[in-house]
N, C-alpha and C positions, 0 to 999 in steps of 0.2 A: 898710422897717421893718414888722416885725409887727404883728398886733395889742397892743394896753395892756389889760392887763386891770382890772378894775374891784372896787373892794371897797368897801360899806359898814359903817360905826360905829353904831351904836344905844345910848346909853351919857350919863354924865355927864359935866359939862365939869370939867377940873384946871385953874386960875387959874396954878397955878405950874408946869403944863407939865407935868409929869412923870407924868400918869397919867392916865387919863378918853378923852376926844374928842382928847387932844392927843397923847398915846404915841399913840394909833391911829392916829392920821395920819400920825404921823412913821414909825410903823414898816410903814407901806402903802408910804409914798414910799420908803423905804430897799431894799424890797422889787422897787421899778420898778412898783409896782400902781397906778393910781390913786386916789385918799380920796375917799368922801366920809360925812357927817356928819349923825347926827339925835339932836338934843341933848334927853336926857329931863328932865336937872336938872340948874343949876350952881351947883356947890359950890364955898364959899370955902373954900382949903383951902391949905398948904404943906408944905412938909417933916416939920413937927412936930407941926402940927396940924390939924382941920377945924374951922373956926369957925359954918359954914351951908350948909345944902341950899336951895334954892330948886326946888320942881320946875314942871316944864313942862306946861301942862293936857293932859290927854291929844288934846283934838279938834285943837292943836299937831303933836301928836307923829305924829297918824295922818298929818295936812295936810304934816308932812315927808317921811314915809315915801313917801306917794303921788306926790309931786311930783319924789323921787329915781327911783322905779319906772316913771312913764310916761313918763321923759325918755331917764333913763342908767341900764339894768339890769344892777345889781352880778352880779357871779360869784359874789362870798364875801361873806358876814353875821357879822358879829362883833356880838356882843349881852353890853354891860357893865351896868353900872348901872339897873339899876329898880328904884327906892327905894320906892312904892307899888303895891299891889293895883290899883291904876287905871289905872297907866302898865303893868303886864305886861297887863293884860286889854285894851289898846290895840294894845300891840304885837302879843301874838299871835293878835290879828282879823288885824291888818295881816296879818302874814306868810301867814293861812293866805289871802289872797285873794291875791298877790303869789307864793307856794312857789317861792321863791329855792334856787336847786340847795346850794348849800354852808353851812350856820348853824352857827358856834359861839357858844354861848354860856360865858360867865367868871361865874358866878354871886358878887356880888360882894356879901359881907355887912359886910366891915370894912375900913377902911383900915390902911395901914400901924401906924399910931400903937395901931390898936387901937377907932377910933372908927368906931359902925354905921353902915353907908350904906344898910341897907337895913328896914324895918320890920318887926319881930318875928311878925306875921301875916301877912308878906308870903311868907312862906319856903313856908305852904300852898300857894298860889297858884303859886309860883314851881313847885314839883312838877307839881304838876295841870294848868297850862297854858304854861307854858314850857319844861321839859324836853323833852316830848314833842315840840316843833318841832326837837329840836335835829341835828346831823349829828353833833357834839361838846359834850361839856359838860366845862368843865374846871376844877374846885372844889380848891382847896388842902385840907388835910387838914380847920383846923377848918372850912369849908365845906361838905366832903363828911359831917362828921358831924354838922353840922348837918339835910343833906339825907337821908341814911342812918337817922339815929337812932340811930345806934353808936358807941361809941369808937374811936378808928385806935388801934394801939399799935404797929404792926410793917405788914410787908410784906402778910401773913397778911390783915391785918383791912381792907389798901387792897382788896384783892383779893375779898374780901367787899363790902366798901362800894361797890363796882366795880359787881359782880352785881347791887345791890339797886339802886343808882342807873341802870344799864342796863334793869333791869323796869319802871321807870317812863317807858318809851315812846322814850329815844334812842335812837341809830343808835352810837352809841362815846361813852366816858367817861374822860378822863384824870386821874388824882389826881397833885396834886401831890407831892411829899416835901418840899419845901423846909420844913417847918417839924416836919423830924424831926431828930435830930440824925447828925454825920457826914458822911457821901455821902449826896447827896443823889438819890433813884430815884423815878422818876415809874412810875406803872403805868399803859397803855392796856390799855381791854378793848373789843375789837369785838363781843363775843356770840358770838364761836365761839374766839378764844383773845386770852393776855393776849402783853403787849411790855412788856419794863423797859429804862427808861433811866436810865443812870447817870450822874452829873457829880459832879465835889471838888465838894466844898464852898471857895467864892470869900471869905476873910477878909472882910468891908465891910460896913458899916452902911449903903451907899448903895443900895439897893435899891427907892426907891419908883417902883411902877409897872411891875414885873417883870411882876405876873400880868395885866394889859393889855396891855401886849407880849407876851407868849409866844401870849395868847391872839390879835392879832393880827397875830401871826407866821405861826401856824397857818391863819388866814383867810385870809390873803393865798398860804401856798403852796398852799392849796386852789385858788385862784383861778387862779394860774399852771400848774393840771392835775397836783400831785402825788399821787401816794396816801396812803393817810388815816397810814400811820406813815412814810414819808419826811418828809410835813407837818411831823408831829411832831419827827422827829430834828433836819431843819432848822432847825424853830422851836427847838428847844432850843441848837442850836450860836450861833444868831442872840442868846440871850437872854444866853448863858454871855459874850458878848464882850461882849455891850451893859453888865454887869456888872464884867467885869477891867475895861472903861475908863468906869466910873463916872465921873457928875461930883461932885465932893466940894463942892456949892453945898450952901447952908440950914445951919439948924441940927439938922436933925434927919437923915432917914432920904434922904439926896441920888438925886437923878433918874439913871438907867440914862443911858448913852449912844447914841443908836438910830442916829446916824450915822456910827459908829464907824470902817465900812470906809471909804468917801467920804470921811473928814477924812484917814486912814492914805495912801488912795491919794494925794490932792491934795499930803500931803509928802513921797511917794515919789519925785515927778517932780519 
């Protein structure tokens, strides 16, 4: 047997499974990657709603990072949830003493519902010293215009918002589409050209937790030695299934499926 490869979470924990520290894990293991985990904030939260952030002190968060790093040195970095200026100026000490080959970061500002997870002056910080670590940074649209300072409105303006969020120090930039309407096209930009991916648009309201998987979809095919838009294509085919086979739990926006293949196969035989 080969090597397992290894991928670290940096991110908040989802109580109800479907997004945070817990899609990450599930969609590492779905991957054949191995998880593991460093918990910034956990947030009470479910399908419908978020009811509380609790976050984690930073001298925590560094004391996790360190103790993953001199043990079991990940491949791939997936960086979710950093809900304070204190936990990103944490984290990206950690990483810069640690320079883990592979980082995406999912700049994550809202939940599903619509509720901040992340602090309004945290979005400075978030430019100035997180992007810049990143391999990937992969922001949904009102995300990227958050980080941009522009309006998206079309393909046009991803591909702008692309350039401007690339100058600010990462290595690649993925924009989502999922919150345009129709087909849904993702734009990556490496800094020397763009890739569009296209997917239907999936009827479903069960979608919580997409942009933590895709994002560690992406981490993990890093991890297993993909190229930076194979990563991509993969993670994308990985998300579109985890979505057709939704689980229609909760009352509100239901958890992705991230074991999808693995249950298919198990009642094939």
């Amino acid at each position: 047997m080969g090597m397992t490869q290894k991928a670290l979470t940096i991110a908040g924990s989802d109580c109800s499974g479907g997004a945070g520290i817990q899609a990450d894990l599930k969609t590492f293991s779905a991957h054949g990657v191995y998880g593991m985990s460093v918990i910034t904030a956990i947030v009470a939260e479910n399908t419908y709603r978020v009811s509380g952030i609790m976050d984690v002190n930073p001298d925590m968060i560094d004391k996790q990072i360190k103790d993953v790093f001199e043990d079991i040195c990940p491949d791939a970095v997936k960086i979710g949830m950093l809900n304070t200026i204190e936990t990103m100026i944490s984290v990206a000490e950690s990483l810069k003493i640690w320079q883990p080959q592979n980082v995406v970061i999912d700049p994550v500002m809202y939940a599903k519902n619509g509720s901040p997870l992340m602090a309004l002056d945290a979005i400075e910080t978030l430019i100035k010293v997180i992007v810049p670590l990143a391999t990937f940074v992969t922001p949904n649209i009102p995300e990227a215009e958050e980080i941009s300072g522009m309006t998206i409105s079309n393909i046009g303006d991803m591909k702008v918002a692309a350039i401007k969020i690339h100058e600010m120090g990462c290595q690649s930039v993925l924009i989502k589409g999922g919150h345009a309407r129709g087909d849904a096209t993702d734009i990556l930009y490496d800094g020397h050209k763009f890739y569009h991916f296209t997917t239907s648009r999936i009827q479903t309201k069960n979608t919580h937790g997409t942009d933590c998987t895709l994002s560690s979809a992406i981490a993990s095919n890093l991890a297993l030695g993909y190229a930076m838009a194979d990563a991509v294509k993969l993670a994308k085919d990985y998300v579109t299934q985890a979505i057709v086979h939704a689980l229609p739990f909760g009352q509100g926006n239901g958890p992705t499926h991230h074991f999808h293949n693995l249950v298919q196969k198990n009642r094939r035989q």
